[in-house]
N, C-alpha and C positions, 0 to 999 in steps of 0.2 A: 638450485631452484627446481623444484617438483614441475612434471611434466602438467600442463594445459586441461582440466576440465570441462573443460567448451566445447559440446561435438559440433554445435551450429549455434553462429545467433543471424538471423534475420528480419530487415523490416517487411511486417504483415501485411500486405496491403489491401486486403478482403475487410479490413474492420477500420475503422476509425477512429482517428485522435493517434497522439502519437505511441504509437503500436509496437514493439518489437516480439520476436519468439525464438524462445533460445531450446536447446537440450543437452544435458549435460552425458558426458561418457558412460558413467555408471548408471543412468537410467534413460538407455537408447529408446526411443516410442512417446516417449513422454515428454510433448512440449508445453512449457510453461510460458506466459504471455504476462507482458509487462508493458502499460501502458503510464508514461510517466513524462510531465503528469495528464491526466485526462483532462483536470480542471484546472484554475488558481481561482479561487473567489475570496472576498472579505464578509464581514458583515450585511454588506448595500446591495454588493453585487458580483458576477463573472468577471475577472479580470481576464482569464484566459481563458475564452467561451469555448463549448463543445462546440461549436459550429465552424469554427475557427480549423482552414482547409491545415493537414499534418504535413510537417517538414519532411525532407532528408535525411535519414540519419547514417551519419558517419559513422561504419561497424570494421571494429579491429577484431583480433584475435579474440582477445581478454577484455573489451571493452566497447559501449557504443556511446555516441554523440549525438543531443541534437538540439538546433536554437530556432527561438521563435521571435521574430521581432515586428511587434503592432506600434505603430507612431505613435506617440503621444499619450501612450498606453501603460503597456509593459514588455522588458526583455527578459525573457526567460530561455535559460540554460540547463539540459540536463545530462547528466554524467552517470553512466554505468558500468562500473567496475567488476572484475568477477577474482577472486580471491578465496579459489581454494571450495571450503562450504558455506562463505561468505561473499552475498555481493551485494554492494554499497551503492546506494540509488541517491546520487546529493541534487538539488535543484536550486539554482540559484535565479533570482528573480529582481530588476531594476525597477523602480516604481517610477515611467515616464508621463505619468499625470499628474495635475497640479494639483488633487488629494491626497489626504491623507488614507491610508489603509487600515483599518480596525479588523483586525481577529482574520487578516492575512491566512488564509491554508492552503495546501495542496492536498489534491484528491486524486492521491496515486495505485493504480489497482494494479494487484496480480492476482491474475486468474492461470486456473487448474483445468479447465475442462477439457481441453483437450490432448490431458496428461490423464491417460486410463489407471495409471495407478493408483491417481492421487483425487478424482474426480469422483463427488460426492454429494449423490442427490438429495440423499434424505438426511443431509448434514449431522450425522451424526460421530465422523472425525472430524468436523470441526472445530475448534475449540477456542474460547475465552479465558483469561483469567478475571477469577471473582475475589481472591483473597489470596492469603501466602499459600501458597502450594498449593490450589484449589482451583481446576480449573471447572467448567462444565460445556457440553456440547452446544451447539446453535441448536443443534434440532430438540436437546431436552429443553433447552431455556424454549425454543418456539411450543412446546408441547402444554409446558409452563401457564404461558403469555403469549396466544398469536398476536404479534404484533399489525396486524392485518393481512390483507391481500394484494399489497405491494410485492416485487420480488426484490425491493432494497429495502436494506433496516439498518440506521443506523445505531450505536450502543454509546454510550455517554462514558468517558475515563474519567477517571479519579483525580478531582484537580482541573481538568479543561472545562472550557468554559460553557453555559447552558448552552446546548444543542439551536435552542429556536433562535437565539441570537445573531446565528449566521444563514449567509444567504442560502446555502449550498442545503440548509436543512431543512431549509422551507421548500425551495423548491422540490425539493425530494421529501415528502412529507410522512414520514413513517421510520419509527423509532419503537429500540424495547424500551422498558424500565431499569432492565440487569445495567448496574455499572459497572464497567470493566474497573481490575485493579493495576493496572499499568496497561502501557500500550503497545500492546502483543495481541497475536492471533497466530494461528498454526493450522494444519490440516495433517493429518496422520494418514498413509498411505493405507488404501485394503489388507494389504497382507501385514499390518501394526510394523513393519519393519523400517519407515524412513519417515521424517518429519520437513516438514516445507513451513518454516514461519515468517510472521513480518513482524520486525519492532521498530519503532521511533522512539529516541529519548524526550522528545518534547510533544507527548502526542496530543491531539483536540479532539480524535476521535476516532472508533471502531466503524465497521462498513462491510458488507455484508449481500453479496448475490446469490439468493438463491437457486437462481435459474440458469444464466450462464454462473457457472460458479468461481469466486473469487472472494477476496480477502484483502483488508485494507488497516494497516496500521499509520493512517497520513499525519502530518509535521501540523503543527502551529507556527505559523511564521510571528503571529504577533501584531505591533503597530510598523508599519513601514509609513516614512514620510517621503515626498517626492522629491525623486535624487536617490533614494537610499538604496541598498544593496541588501537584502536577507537571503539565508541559505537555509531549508529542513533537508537534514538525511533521512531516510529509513534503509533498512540493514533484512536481505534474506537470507535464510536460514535452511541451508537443502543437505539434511545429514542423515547415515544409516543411524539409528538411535528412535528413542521413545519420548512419550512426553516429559516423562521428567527428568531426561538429558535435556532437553529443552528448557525446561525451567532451570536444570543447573548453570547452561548458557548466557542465560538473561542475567540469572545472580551472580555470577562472575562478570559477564561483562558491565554491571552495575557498579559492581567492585573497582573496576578498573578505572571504571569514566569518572567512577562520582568520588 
């Protein structure tokens, strides 16, 4: 077994929601933050509000832990893996109210900013997919389409469901037109030399800060009924390599799941 890519993971406690910040060996200085999840809302509403004071998290070596449990609500679990230039973000979620859940998501962020390598104001390493092997930047698509003067935008995938439909997108009311072509997003470091992505196999949609900057490839959980169990992974992507190892990535590991 290959030695530990983990220099640090720690819980953040300077920010809010549940929080952790990791650094990996090969890119010492460079902390990447992962807040997962920030939200769970449905269609109606927040099921796991931002307001909502953040747990403990249990941090291993290779992994960190942490549960959140609202009476009558929801229990939500989430599990962070580190494997290698993979690490696996799974969230699993109880539905302990006596509704039903429509268009169930999680609103999982990783952010970069305070990773100077990878930190990108004028968004122009970061990147969407719009078609097979086609990606284009945020900052060209904003130059495009300003989506306004919000500093959240979210992007609509291919296949998920209309954006205003759910809660999460109204309350955050700003959105481009570009649909993404699967549900991926990436940031390419300053020096083109290492790629930081986020994919979900079942995504609902792209997300987008331009100010603290981050990057959001979040799950569709779907209908959950009261009682039920649903789980979204999304999967990071932290490799020396380019965008279109990155895209070789996704089509392979497409290959494999699907």
């Amino acid at each position: 077994m290959s030695a530990s890519r983990v220099l640090r993971i720690r819980q953040v406690t300077d920010l809010p929601h549940q929080t952790i910040g990791f650094e990996l060996t090969d890119l010492p200085g460079d902390e990447f933050l992962l807040v997962v999840p920030e939200l769970v809302s449905d269609a109606e509403e927040a099921l796991l509000p931002w307001s909502h004071p953040s747990p403990r998290w249990e941090i291993g070596q290779d992994s960190a832990h942490c549960m959140i449990d609202i009476d009558r609500a929801i229990l939500m679990e989430a599990d962070v893996v580190f494997r290698g230039e993979d690490i696996s973000i799974a969230v699993t979620v109880t539905n302990l109210s006596e509704r039903i859940w429509r268009l169930a998501n999680l609103f999982t962020c990783f952010a970069f900013y305070r990773a100077p390598r990878f930190n990108d104001p004028d968004l122009r390493r970061t990147f969407i997919p719009i078609g097979a092997r086609r990606w284009k930047s945020v900052g060209e698509l904003f130059a495009e389409r300003d989506p306004g003067p919000d500093r959240h935008t979210f992007f609509p995938v291919r296949g998920g469901p209309p954006l205003e439909e759910m809660w999460v997108c109204r309350a955050i009311d700003q959105n481009h037109p570009q649909v993404a072509s699967q549900g991926a997003m990436c940031v390419v470091s300053s020096d083109g030399e290492w790629v930081a992505g986020m994919t979900s196999p079942k995504p609902v949609y792209l997300f987008n800060n331009r100010r603290l900057h981050c990057i959001h490839a979040d799950p569709l959980l779907g209908t959950v009924r009261p009682g039920q169990v649903a789980q979204g992974v999304s999967t990071l992507h932290i490799f020396r390599g380019t965008l279109e190892d990155y895209e070789k990535r996704l089509i392979d590991s497409a290959c494999l799941h699907g």
